[in-house]
TIVEX-227750 format. One record per residue (C-alpha): residue number from 1; x, y, z; residue in one letter. Coordinates in nm, 4 decimals. Example, Ala and Ser with C-alpha at 12.3 -4.5 7.8 and 13.67 -1.06 7.14 Angstrom:
BEGIN
site lumlum 1; east 1.2300; north -0.4500; up 0.7800; torba a .
site lumlum 2; east 1.3670; north -0.1060; up 0.7140; torba s .
REM end
This chain:
BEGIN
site lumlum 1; east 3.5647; north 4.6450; up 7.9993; torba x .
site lumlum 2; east 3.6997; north 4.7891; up 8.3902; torba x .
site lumlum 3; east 3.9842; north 4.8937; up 8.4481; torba x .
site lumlum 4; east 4.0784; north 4.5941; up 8.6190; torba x .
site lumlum 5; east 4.0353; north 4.3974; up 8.2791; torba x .
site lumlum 6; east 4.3736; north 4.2414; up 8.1429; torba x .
site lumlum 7; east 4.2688; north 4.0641; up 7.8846; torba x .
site lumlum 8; east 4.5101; north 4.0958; up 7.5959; torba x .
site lumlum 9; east 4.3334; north 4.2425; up 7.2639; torba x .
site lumlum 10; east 4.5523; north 4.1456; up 6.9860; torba x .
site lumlum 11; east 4.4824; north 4.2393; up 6.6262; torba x .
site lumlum 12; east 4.6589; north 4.1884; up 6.2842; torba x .
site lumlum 13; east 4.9107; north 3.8639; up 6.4111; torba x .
site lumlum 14; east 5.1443; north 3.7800; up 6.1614; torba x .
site lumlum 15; east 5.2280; north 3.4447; up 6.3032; torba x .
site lumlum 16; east 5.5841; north 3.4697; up 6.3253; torba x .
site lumlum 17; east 5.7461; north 3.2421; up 6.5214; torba x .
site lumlum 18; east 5.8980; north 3.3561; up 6.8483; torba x .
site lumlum 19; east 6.2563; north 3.2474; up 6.9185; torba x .
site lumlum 20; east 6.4895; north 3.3438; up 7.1464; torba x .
site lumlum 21; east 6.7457; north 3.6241; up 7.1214; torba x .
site lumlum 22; east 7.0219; north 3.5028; up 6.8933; torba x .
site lumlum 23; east 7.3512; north 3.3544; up 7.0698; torba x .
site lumlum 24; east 7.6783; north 3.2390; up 6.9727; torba x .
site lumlum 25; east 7.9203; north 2.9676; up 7.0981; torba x .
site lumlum 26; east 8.2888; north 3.0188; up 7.0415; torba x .
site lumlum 27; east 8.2862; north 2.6065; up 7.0720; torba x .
site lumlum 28; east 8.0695; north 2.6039; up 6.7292; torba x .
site lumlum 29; east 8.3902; north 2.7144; up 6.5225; torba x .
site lumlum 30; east 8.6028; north 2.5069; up 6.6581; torba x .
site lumlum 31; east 8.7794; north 2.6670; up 6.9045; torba x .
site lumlum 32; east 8.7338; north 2.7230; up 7.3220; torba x .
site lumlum 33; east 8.8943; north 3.0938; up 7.2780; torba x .
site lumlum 34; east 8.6409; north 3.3434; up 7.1894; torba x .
site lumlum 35; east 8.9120; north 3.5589; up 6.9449; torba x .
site lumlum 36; east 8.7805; north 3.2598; up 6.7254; torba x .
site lumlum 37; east 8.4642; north 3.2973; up 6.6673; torba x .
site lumlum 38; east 8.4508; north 3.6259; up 6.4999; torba x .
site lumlum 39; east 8.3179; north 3.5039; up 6.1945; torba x .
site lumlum 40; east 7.9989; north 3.3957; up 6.3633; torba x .
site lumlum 41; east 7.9706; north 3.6829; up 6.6285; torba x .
site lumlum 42; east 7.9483; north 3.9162; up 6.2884; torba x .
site lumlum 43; east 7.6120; north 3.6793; up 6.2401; torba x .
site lumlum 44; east 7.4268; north 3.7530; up 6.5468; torba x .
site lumlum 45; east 7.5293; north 4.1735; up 6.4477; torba x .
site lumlum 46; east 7.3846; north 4.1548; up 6.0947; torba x .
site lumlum 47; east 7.0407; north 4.1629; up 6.1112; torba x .
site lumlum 48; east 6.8788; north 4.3640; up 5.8273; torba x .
site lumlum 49; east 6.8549; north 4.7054; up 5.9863; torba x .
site lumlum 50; east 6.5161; north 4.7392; up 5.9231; torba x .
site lumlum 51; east 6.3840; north 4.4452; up 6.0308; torba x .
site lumlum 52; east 6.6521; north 4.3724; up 6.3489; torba x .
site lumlum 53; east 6.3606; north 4.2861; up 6.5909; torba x .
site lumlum 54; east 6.1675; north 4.0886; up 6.3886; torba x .
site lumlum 55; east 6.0514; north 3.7973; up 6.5636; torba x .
site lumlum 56; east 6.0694; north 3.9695; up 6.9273; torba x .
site lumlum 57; east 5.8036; north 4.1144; up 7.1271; torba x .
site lumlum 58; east 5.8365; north 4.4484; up 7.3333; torba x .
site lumlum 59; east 5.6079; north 4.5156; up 7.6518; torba x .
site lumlum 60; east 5.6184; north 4.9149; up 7.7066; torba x .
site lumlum 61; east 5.4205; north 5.0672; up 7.9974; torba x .
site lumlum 62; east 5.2627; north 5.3754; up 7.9210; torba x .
site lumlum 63; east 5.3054; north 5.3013; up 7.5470; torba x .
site lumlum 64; east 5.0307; north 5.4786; up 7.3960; torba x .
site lumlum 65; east 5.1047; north 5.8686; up 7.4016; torba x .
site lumlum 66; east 5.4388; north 6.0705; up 7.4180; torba x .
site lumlum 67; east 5.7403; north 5.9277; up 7.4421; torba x .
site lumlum 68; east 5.5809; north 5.5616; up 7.4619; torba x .
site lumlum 69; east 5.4276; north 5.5503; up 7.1714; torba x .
site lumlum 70; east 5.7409; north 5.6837; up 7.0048; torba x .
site lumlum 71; east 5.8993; north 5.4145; up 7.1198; torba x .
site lumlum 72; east 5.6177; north 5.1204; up 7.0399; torba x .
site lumlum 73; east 5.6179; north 5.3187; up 6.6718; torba x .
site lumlum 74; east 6.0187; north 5.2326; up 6.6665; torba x .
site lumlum 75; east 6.0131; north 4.8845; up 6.7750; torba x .
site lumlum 76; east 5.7017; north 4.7625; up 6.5772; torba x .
site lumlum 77; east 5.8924; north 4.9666; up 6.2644; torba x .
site lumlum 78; east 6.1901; north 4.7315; up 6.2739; torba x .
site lumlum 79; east 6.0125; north 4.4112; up 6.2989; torba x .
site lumlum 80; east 5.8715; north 4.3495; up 6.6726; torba x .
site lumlum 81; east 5.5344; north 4.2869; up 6.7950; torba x .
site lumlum 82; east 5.4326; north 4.5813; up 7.0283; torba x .
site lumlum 83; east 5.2081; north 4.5023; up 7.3772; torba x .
site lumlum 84; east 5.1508; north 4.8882; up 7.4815; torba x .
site lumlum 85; east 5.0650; north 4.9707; up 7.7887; torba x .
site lumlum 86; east 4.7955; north 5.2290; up 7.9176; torba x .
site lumlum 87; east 4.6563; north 5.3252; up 8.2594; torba x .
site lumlum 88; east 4.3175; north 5.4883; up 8.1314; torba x .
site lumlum 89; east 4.1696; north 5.6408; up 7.8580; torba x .
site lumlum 90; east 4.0772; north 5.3517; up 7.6333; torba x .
site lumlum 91; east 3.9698; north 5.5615; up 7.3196; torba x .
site lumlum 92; east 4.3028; north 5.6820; up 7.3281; torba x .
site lumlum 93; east 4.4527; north 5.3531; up 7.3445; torba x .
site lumlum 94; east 4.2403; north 5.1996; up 7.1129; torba x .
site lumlum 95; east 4.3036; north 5.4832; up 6.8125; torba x .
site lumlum 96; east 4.7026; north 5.4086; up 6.8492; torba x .
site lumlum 97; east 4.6555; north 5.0673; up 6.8067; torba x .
site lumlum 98; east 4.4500; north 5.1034; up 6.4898; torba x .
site lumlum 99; east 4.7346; north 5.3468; up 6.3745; torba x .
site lumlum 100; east 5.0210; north 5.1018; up 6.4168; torba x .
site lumlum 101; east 4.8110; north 4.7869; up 6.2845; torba x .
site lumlum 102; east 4.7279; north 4.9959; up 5.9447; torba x .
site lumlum 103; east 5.0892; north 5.0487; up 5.9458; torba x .
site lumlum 104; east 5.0946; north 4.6691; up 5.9771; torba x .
site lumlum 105; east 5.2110; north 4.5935; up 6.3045; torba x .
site lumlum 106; east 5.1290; north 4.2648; up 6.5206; torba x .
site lumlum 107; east 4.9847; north 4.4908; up 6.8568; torba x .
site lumlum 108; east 4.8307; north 4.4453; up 7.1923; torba x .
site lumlum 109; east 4.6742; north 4.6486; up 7.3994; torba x .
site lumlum 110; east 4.7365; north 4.5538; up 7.8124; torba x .
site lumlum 111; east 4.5293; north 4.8152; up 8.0906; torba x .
site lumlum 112; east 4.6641; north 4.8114; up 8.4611; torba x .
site lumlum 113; east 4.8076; north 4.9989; up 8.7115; torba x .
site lumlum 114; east 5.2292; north 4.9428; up 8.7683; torba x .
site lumlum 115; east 5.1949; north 5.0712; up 9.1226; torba x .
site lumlum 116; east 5.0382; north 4.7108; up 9.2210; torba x .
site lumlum 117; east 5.2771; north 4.4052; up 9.2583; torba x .
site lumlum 118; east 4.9926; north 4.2080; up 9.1661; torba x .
site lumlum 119; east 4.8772; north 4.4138; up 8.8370; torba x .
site lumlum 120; east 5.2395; north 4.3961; up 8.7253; torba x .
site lumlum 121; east 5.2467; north 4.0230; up 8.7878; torba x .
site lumlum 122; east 4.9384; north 3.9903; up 8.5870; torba x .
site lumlum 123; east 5.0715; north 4.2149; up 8.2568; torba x .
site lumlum 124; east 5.3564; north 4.0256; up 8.2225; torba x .
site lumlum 125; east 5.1792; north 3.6714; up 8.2162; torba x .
site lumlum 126; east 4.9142; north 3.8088; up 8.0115; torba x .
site lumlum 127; east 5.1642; north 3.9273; up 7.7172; torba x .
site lumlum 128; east 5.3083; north 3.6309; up 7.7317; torba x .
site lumlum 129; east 4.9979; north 3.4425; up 7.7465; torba x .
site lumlum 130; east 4.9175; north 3.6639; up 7.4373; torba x .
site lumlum 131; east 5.2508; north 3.6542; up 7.2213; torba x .
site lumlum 132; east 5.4764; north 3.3397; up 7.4027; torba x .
site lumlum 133; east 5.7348; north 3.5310; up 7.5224; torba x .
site lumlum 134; east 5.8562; north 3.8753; up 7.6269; torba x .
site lumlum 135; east 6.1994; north 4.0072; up 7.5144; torba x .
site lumlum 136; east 6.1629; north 4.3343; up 7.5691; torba x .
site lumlum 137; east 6.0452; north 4.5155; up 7.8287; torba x .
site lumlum 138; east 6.0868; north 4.9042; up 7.8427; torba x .
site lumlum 139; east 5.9441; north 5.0355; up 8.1699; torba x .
site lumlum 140; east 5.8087; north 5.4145; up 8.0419; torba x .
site lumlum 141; east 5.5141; north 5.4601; up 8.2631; torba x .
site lumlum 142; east 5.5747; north 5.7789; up 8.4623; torba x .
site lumlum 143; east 5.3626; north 6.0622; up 8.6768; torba x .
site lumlum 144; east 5.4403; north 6.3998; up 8.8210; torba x .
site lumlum 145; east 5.2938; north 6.5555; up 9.1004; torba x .
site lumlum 146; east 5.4906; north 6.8540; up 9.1721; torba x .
site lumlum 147; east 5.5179; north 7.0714; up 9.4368; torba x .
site lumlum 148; east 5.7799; north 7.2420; up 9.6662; torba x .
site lumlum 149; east 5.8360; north 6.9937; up 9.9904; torba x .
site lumlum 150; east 5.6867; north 7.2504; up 10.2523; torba x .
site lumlum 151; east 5.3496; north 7.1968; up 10.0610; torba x .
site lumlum 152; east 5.4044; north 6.8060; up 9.9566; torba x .
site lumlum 153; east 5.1072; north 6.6136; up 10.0498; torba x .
site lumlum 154; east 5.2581; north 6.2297; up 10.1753; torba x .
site lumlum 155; east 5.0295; north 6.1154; up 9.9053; torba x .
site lumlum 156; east 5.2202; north 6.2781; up 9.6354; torba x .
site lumlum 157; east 5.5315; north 6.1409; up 9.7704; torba x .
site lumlum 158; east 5.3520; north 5.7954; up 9.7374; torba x .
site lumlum 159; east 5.1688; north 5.8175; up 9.4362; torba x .
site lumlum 160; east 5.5009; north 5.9111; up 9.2617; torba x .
site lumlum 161; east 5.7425; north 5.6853; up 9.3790; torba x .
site lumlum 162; east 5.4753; north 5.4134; up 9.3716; torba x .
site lumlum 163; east 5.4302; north 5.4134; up 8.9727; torba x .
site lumlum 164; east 5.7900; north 5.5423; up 8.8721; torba x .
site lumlum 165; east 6.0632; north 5.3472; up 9.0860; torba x .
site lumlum 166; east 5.8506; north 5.0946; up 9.2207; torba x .
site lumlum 167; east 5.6153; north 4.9914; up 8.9166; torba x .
site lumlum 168; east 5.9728; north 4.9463; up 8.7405; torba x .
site lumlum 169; east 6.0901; north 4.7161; up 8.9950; torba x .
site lumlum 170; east 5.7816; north 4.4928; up 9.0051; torba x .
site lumlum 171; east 5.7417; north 4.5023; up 8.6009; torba x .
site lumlum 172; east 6.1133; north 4.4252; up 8.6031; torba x .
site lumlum 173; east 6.0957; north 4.1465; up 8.8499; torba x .
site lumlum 174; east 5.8379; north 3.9733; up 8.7183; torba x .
site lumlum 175; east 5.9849; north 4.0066; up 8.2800; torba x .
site lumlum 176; east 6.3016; north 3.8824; up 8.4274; torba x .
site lumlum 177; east 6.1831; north 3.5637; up 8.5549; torba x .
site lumlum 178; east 6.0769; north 3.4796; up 8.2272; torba x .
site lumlum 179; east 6.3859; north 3.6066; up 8.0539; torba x .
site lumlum 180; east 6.6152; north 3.4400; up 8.2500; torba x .
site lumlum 181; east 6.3822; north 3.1056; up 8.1661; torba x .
site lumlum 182; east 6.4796; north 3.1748; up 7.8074; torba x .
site lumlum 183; east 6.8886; north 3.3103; up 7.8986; torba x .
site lumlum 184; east 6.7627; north 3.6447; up 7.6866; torba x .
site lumlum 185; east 6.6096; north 3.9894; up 7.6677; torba x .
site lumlum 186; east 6.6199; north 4.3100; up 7.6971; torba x .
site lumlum 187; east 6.5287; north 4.5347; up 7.9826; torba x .
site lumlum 188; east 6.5420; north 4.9655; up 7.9541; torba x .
site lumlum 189; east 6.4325; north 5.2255; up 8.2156; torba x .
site lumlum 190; east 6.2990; north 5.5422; up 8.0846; torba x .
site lumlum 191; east 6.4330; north 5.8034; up 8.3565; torba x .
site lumlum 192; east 6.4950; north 6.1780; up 8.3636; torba x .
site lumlum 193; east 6.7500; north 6.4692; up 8.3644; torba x .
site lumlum 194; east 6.5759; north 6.5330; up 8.6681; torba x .
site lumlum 195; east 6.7219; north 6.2455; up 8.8195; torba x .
site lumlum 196; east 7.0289; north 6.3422; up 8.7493; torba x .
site lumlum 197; east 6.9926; north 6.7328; up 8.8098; torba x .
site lumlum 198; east 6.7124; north 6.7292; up 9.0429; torba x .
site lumlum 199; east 6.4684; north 7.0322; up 9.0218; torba x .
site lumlum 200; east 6.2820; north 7.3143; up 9.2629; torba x .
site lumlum 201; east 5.9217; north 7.1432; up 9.3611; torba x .
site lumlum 202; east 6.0247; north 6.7964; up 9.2420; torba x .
site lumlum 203; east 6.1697; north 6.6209; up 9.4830; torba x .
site lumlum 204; east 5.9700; north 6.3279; up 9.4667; torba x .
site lumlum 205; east 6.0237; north 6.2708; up 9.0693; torba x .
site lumlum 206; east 6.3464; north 6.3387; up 9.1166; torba x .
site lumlum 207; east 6.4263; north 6.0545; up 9.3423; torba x .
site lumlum 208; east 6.1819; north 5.8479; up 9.1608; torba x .
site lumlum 209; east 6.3912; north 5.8666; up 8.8761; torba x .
site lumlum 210; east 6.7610; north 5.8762; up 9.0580; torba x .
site lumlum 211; east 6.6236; north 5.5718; up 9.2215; torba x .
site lumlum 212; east 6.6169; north 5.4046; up 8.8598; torba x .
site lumlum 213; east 6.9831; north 5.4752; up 8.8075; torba x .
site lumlum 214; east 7.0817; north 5.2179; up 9.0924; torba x .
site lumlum 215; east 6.7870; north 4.9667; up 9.0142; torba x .
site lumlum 216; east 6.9407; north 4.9647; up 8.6353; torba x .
site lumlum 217; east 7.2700; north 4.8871; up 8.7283; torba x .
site lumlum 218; east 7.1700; north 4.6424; up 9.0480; torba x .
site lumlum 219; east 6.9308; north 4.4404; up 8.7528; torba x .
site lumlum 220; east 7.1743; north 4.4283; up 8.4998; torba x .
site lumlum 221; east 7.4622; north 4.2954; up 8.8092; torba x .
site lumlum 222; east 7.2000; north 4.0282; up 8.8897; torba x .
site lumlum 223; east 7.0588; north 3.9368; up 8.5474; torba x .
site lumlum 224; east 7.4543; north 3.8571; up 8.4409; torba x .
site lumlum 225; east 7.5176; north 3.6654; up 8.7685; torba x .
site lumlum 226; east 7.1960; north 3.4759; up 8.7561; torba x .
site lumlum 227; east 7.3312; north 3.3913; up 8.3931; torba x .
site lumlum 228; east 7.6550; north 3.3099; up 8.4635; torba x .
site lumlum 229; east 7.5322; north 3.0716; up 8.7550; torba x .
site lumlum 230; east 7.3313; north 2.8605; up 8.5652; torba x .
site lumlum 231; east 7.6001; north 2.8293; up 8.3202; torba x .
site lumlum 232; east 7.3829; north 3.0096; up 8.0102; torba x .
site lumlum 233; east 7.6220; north 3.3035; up 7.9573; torba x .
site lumlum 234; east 7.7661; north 3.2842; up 7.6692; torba x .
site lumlum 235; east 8.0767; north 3.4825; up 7.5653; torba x .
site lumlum 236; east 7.9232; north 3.6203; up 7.2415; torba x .
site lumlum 237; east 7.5426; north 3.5841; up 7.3133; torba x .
site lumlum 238; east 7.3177; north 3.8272; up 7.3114; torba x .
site lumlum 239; east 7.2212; north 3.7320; up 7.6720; torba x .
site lumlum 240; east 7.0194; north 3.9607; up 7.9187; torba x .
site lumlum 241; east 7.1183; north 4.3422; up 7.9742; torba x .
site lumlum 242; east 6.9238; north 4.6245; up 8.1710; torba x .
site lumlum 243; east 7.0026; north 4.9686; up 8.0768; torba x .
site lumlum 244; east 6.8247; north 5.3260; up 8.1479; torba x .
site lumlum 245; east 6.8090; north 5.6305; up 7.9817; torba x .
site lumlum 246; east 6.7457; north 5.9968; up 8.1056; torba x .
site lumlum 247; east 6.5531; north 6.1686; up 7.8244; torba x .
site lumlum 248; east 6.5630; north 6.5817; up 7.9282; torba x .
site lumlum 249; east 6.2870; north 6.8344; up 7.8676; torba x .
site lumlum 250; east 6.1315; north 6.6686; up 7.5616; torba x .
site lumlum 251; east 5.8427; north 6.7705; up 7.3184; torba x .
site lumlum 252; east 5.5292; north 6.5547; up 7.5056; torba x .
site lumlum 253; east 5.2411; north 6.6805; up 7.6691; torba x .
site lumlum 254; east 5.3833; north 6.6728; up 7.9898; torba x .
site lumlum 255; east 5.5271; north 6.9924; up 7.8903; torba x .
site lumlum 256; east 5.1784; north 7.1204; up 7.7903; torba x .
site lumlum 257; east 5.1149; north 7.2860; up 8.1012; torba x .
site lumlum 258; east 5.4645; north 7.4194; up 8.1123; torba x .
site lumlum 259; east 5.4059; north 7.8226; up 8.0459; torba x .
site lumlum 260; east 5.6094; north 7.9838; up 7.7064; torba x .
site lumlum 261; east 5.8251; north 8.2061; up 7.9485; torba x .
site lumlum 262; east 5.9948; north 7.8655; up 8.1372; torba x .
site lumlum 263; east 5.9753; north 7.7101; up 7.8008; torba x .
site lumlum 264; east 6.2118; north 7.9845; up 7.6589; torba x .
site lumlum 265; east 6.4364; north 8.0002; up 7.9962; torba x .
site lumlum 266; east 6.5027; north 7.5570; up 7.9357; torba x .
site lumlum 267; east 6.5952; north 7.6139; up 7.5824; torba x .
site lumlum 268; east 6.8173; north 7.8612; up 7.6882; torba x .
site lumlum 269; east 7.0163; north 7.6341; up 7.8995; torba x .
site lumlum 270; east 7.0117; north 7.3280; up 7.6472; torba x .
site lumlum 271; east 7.3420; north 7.3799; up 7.4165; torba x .
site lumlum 272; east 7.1405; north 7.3043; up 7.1394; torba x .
site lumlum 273; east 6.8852; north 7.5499; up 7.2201; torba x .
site lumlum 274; east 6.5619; north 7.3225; up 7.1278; torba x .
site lumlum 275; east 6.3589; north 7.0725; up 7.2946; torba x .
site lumlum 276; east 6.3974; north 6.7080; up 7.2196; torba x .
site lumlum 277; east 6.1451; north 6.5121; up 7.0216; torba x .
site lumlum 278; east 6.0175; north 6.1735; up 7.1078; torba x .
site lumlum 279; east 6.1306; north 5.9954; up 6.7932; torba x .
site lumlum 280; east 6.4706; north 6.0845; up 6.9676; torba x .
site lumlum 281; east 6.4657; north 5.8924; up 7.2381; torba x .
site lumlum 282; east 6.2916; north 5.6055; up 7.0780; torba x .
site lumlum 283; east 6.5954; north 5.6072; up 6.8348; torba x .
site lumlum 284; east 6.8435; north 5.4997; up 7.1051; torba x .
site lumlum 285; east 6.5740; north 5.2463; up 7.2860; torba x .
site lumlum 286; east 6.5486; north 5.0632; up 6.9800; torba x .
site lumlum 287; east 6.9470; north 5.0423; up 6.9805; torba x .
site lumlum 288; east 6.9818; north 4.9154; up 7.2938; torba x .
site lumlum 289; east 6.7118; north 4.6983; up 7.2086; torba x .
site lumlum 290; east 6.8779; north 4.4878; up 6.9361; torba x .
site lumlum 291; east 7.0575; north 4.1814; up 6.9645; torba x .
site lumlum 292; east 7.3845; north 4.3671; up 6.8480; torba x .
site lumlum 293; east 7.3838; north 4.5842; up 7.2066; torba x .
site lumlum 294; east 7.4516; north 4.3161; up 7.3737; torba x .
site lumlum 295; east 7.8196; north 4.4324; up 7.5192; torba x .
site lumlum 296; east 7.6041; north 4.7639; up 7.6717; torba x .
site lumlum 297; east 7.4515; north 4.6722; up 8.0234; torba x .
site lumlum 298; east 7.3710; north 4.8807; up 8.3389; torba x .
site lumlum 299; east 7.4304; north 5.2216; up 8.1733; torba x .
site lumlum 300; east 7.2478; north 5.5646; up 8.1215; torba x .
site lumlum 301; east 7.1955; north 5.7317; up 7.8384; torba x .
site lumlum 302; east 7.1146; north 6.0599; up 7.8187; torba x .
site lumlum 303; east 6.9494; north 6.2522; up 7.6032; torba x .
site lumlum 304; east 6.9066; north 6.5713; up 7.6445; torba x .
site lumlum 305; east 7.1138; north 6.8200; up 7.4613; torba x .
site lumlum 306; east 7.4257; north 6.9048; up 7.6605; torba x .
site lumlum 307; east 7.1796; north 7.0416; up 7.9269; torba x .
site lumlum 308; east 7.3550; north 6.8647; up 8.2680; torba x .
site lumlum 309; east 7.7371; north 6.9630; up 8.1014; torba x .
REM end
């Protein structure tokens, strides 16, 4: 199979069936005002805790190492069916999806490149080719190539903003379509503390990742209106929100290369003097993942520690 090959490999379907995101009409009990229908907005919150996502399906570029597959690991343990991601190294990709079927897991596996419009445009419609629909999409997919800006090739600046700020925007673009088709989902944008810092030698990252801050809260602005004008947003439904969050220096192997000494001198300046783990930031994309998030839209979450206080 080429690179180019998007042919979704599923494995281990369950056959659930695939409905949309759970809404609630304040006209259902009996009433026009929405202080009414409290009753029935507790139903749409009460999901089983461990099994809030089941009958949802999550796309998550770059979903098979670090914080991705932390995150796939988190959604498919609370019920969704997981289409991961991956750029290259098929082995790879092929071992985590074994490791979350034996787990039991309904899983995909989807290869491309987020840079291109057109691969983008292709992932989407083959997940939902694949599962029927998408309601999650958490764009994780990220590359650093770091250097000061005296000695920053214009391909670096490219390259960078091409997969992290632009392959959001075109994965984005083309999940919301179909979202909006079904007046639900979820969208969340894995950025950085760097984004929000910025850092010596990473100028491009950290604008990739900035730049994710005002496509968040421009999506979730448009996803609302587009709603709203089509008259399918409803007071108490779960609807369609776009959020981000700004993991800092976490435990990944992005850090591999990272020597002990600068290792030692960022713990120092985190509060809670430790590196964050994956599972961590997985933890808060499956809450804003869930049906019961649904009052949380174009905000960023950070989690890092107290480093940027």
């Amino acid at each position: 199979m080429t690179d180019n090959d998007f042919r979704a490999e599923r494995h281990d379907a369950k056959g659930r069936s695939r409905q949309p995101i759970g809404t609630v009409d304040a006209r259902r009990a009996g009433t026009d005002h929405p202080c009414m229908a409290i009753s029935e907005i507790q139903s749409v919150a009460e999901r089983p805790e461990g099994n809030e996502l089941a009958g949802r399906v999550a796309l998550v570029t770059g979903g098979t190492r670090g914080i991705g597959a932390a995150i796939c690991r988190a959604l498919a343990g609370h019920g969704a069916s997981v289409a991961a991601g991956f750029s290259h190294d098929r082995e790879r990709a092929e071992a985590f999806r074994a490791e979350l079927a034996a787990g039991g897991a309904d899983v995909t596996l989807h290869r491309g490149n987020v840079s291109s419009a057109e691969d983008c445009r292709r992932t989407v419609q083959e997940v939902v080719d694949a599962h029927g629909q998408i309601d999650i999409l958490v764009n994780n997919a990220g590359i650093t190539m770091d250097r000061i800006v005296s000695k920053m090739a214009d391909a670096d600046w490219y390259d960078v903003i091409g997969v992290n700020l632009s392959g959001t925007f075109f994965m984005s673009k083309a999940a919301l379509e179909h979202m909006l088709e079904r007046g639900s989902g979820r969208i969340i944008n894995i950025s950085s503390i760097i984004g929000q810092t910025g850092n010596v030698g990473q100028a491009n990252y950290a604008a990739s990742k900035s730049g994710l801050f005002g496509l968040t809260m421009s999506l979730a602005k448009e996803a609302a209106f587009s709603l709203k004008r089509a008259g399918r947003l409803e007071a108490y439904g779960a609807g369609i929100t776009v959020n981000a969050v700004a993991p800092g220096f976490i435990e990944t192997e992005m850090l591999d290369s990272v020597p002990e000494k600068a290792l030692e001198r960022i713990r120092s300046e985190v509060p809670l003097h430790r590196l964050g783990r994956p599972e961590e930031v997985a933890r808060v994309v499956r809450f804003l993942a869930a049906d019961a998030s649904s009052y949380i839209t174009g905000q960023v979450w950070a989690i890092n520690g107290g480093q940027e206080m």
